[in-house]
N, C-alpha and C positions, 0 to 999 in steps of 0.2 A: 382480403383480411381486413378486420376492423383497424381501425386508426384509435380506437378506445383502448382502455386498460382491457384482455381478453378476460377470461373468467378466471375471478381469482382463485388463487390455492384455498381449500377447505382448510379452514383454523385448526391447530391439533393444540390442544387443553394439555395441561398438566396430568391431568386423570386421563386421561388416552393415552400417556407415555409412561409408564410407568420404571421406574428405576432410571429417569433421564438425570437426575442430578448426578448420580455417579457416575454414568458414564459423558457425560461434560466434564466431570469435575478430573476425567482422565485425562480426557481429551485436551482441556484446557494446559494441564499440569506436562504430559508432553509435548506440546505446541509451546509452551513458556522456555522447556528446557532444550529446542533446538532453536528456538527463536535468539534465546542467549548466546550459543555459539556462532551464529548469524551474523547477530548486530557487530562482536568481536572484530570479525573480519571486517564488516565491511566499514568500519572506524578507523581500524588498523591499515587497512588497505588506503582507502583515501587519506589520512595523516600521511601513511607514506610519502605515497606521489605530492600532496601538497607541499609538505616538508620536504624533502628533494628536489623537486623541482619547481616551484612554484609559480608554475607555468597555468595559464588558463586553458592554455589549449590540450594541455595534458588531462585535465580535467574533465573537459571537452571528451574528449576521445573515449575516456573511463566512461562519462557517463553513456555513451554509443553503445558501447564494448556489454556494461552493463543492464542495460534498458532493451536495446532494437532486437537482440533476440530474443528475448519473450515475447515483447511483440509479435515477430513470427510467428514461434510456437504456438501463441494464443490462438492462432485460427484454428490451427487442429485439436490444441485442448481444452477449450470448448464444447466442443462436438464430442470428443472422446470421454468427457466427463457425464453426458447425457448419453452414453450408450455399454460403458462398461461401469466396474466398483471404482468408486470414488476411492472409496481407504487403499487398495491398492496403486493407484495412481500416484498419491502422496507418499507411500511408501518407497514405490521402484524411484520417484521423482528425488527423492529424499537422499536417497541412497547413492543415485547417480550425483548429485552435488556433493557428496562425505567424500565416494573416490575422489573426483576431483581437485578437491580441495587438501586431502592427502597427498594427490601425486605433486601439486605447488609445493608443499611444505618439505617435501623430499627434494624436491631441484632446489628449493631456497637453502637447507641445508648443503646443500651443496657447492653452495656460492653461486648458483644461476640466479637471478635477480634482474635479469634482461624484461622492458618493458612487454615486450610481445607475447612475453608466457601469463605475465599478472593480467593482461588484457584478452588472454586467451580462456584462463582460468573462469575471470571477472564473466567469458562471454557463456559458458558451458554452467555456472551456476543460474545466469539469468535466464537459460534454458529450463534449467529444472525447474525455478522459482513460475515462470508462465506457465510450466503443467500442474503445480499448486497453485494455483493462485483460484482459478476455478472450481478445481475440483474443494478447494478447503472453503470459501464460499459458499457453493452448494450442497455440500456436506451437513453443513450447520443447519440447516432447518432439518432436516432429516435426525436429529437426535434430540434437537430443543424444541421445545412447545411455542407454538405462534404466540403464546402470549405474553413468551418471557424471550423472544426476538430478541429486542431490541435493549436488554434487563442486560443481560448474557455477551450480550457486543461491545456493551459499556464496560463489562467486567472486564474483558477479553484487549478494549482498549485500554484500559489501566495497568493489566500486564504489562503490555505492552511498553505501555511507558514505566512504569519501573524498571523495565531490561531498561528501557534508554538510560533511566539514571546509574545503575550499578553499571551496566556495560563500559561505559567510557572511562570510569573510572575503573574498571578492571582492564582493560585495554590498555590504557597510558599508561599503567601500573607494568602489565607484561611487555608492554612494547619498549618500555624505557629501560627493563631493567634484562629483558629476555630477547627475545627476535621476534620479529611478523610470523616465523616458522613456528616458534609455542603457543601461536594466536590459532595458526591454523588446525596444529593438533587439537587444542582444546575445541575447538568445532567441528572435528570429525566425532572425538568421543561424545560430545551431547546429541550429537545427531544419532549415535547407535542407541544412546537412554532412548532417547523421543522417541522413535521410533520401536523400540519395546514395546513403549506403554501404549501410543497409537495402535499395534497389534490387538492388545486386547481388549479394545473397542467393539462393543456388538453394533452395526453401521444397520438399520434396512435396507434392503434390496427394492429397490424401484421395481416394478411392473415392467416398465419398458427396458429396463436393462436385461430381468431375466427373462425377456423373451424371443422366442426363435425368430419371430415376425419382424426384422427391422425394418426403416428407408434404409437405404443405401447409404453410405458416408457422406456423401457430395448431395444427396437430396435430402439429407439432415442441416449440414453446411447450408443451404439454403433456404431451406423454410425457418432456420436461426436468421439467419440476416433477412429474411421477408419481414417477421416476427419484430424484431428490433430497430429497424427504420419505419415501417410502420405502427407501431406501438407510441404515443404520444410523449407519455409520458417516459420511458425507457429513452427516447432518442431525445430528450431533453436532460435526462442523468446525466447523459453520457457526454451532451456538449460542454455543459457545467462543470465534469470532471478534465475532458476537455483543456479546455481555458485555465483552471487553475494551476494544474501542471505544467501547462506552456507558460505562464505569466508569471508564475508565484514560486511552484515545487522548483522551477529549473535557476531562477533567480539566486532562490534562499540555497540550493548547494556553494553558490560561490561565495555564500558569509564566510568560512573558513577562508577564502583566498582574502576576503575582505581585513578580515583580523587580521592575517598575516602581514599585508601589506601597509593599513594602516595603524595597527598598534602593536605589533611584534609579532613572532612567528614561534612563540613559546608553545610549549603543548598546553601547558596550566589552561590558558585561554579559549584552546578549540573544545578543551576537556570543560569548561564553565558552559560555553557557548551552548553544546549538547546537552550537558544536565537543566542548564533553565528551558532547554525547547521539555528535555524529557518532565522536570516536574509542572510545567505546565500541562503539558497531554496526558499526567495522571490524574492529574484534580477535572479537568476537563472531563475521560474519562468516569472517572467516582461521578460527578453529575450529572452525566447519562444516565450512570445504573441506577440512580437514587431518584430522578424525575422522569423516569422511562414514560411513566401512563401519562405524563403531563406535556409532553414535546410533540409540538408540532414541524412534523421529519420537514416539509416541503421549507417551510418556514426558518427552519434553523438552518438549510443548505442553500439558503438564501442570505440570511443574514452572515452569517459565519463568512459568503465567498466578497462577500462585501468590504467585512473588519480585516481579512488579507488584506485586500489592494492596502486600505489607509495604513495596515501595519508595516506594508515592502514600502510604503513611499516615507514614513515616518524613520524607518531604519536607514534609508536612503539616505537623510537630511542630520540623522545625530551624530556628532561627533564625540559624545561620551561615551567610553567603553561599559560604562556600568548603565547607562541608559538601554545601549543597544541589547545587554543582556534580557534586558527587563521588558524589553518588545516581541525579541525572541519567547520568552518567559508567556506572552500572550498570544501569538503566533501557536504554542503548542495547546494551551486550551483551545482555541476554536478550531484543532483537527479533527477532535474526537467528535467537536459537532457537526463536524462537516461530512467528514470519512463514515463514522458510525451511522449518523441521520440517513445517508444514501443510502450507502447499503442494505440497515433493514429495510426502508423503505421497497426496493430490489426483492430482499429477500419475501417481502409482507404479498409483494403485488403477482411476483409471474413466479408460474406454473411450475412445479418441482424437476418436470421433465426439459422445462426449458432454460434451468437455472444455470447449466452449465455452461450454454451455449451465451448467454447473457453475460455471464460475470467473464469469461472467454473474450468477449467482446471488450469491456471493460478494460481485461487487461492490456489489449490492443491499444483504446484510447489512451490510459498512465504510461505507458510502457513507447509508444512512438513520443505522445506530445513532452516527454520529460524531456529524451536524445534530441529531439526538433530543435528545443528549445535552448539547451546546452549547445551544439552545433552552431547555435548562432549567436547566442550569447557568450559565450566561452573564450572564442576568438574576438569577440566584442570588449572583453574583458580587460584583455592584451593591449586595447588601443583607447578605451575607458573606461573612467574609475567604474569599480563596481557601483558605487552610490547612484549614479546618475541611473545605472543599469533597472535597481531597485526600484530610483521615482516614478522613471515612465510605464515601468512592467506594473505596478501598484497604481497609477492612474489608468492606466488601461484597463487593469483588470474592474476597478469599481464602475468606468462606465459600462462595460461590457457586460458585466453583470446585472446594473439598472435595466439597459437596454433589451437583457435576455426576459426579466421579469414584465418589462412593458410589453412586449411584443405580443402577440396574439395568442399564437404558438405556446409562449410562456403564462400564460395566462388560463389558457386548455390546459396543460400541463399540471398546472398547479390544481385546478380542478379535479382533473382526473385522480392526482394523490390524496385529495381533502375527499374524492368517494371514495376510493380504498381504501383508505384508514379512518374512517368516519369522522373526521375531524370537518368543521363546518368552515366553510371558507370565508 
């Protein structure tokens, strides 16, 4: 197999999808309304164990708990998202995390409150979240038009961040004045909304899913990891996602233990910390959707992994509480150019039938390197400040970065995405 970008997906226009606006406009509107009951929990959840124990290693553990089984998962729902219906995927996946999260809120009612079950819980939703994560991925080109890719993700990441901002503030609000258990309920019932409205999604049917003719499971499974280590540009995504996750994503969870320990353990504070990451990642967002045709995808996941490092090493070094908001505050704008830019990037370049198996992939990399990186940092945490934690994780990441872009490697890479998206290098 070629080491080049394979043949890319034929472009689908606006005029070839006819009626795609409203059905995104569903899709998007139940994806916003479980996404809400989501971020609840998992706010809710981690204030918890912070606030109780505020332990790093507890931390530590959560993030394992929540992460490494998807990972798992991700090898098989990849594969299963390139060979059965997507929307069904999302649905049964959807649904298996709502009981779940019901059956916690019934023991926590009940005064069980033992770490083993919230760790249990934490592992069984990041179950379900690895068999979405692919399949809602690849799902997404299949109803939007290649042109409005990358238009549509912006939107999609602005949602996004306005749950972050409402969420924490409705979070604190129930958590303070109700139980984690009223956190829980209210995210079973938005998960029965979303998932309504996701039903009446009309999704296409791939070719290869409705036919009798398949490979085998395991000979699918491996012409995806032929496909993705071979493929130049794909196996550079994926380092880049990578390293951020290990150096930056797993870092910046311990800003909460950071606040707590150096400037109070108040909720006010974890509740600011979240809304200036969240209204940064909306404006961030809104300027995706607004300069879609004007961004250059390789180029802004370049840059963006860059302004990380300098932002963990700057957050590392301030000792003002209102500074450190305010780095946070820029930290959330350059997600959306980081997160987004790949993505379509991903979504612009391989083949519709192999998108499950890719994003699949994907979830593997975010999903081990966050727990990797927690694991080591966590209990790191215990023994130093988190600041010091932040500098060298934020200097590493900017060399490591330069270095990915000088390389050779990096350099074909970059190539290969400036021919697939026509962008002149």
């Amino acid at each position: 197999m070629s080491s080049q970008v394979d043949s890319k997906p034929e472009p689908q226009t606006s005029h070839d999808m006819p009626g795609w606006k409203r059905r995104v406009t569903v899709f998007l509107v139940g994806q916003t309304i479980t996404t809400f009951g989501s971020f609840l929990v998992q706010y809710a959840i981690m204030w918890h164990l912070t606030l109780t124990t505020k332990s790093g290693l507890v931390l530590a553990l959560a993030a394992v708990f929540g992460f490494l089984p998807q990972a798992i998962v991700s090898i098989f729902a990849g594969v299963w998202a390139d060979r059965v219906n997507r929307k069904m995927m999302i649905i049964v996946s959807d649904s298996v995390i709502a009981l779940a999260t019901l059956i916690l809120a019934v023991f926590m009612m009940s005064g069980v409150e033992d770490l083993w079950l919230i760790f249990l819980i934490m592992a069984v939703r990041s179950i379900g979240a690895g068999v979405q994560m692919p399949a809602i991925s690849a799902l997404v080109p299949q109803i939007v038009p290649t042109d409005k890719l990358l238009t549509v993700n912006g939107i999609n990441s602005s949602i996004s961040s306005s749950l972050q901002l409402l969420a924490p503030v409705a979070a604190a609000g129930v958590y303070s004045t109700m139980s984690l258990s009223a956190i829980l309920f209210i995210d079973v019932v938005t998960a029965v909304i979303g998932l309504s409205l996701l039903a009446t999604v009309a999704v296409p049917t791939l070719a290869r899913v409705a036919s009798e003719d398949k490979p085998s499971y395991f000979a699918d499974l491996k012409e995806g990891m032929a496909y993705i280590f071979s493929n130049q540009l794909v196996r550079w995504v994926m380092a880049i996602f990578a390293i951020i996750f290990l150096l930056i994503v797993a870092p910046s969870n311990l800003s909460p233990l950071m606040i707590a320990r150096t400037f109070g353990g108040e909720v006010w504070m974890l509740t600011v910390l979240e809304l200036s990451f969240g209204v940064g990642m909306l404006i961030g967002g809104a300027l995706i959707a607004v300069f879609a045709k004007k961004i250059d995808r390789i180029g802004m996941i370049i840059g963006s992994s860059i302004l990380f490092g300098i932002l963990a090493t700057a957050m590392g070094f301030t000792t003002n509480l209102i500074l450190f908001f305010a780095l946070f505050f820029v930290v959330g704008i350059a997600v959306p150019a980081f997160s987004t830019s790949a993505m379509t990037l991903l979504q612009e370049t391989v083949e519709p039938e192999r998108q499950g198996r890719v994003f699949g992939f994907l979830g593997i990399v975010m999903a081990v390197a966050m727990p990797l990186g927690m694991s080591i940092l966590g209990p790191l945490a215990d023994v130093v400040s988190v600041e010091i934690l932040l500098i060298v994780t934020g200097i590493a990441t900017v060399v490591i970065a330069v270095v990915a872009v000088l390389l050779p490697a990096g350099r074909r890479a970059m190539a290969a995405a400036h021919a697939s998206t026509g962008v002149k290098s």
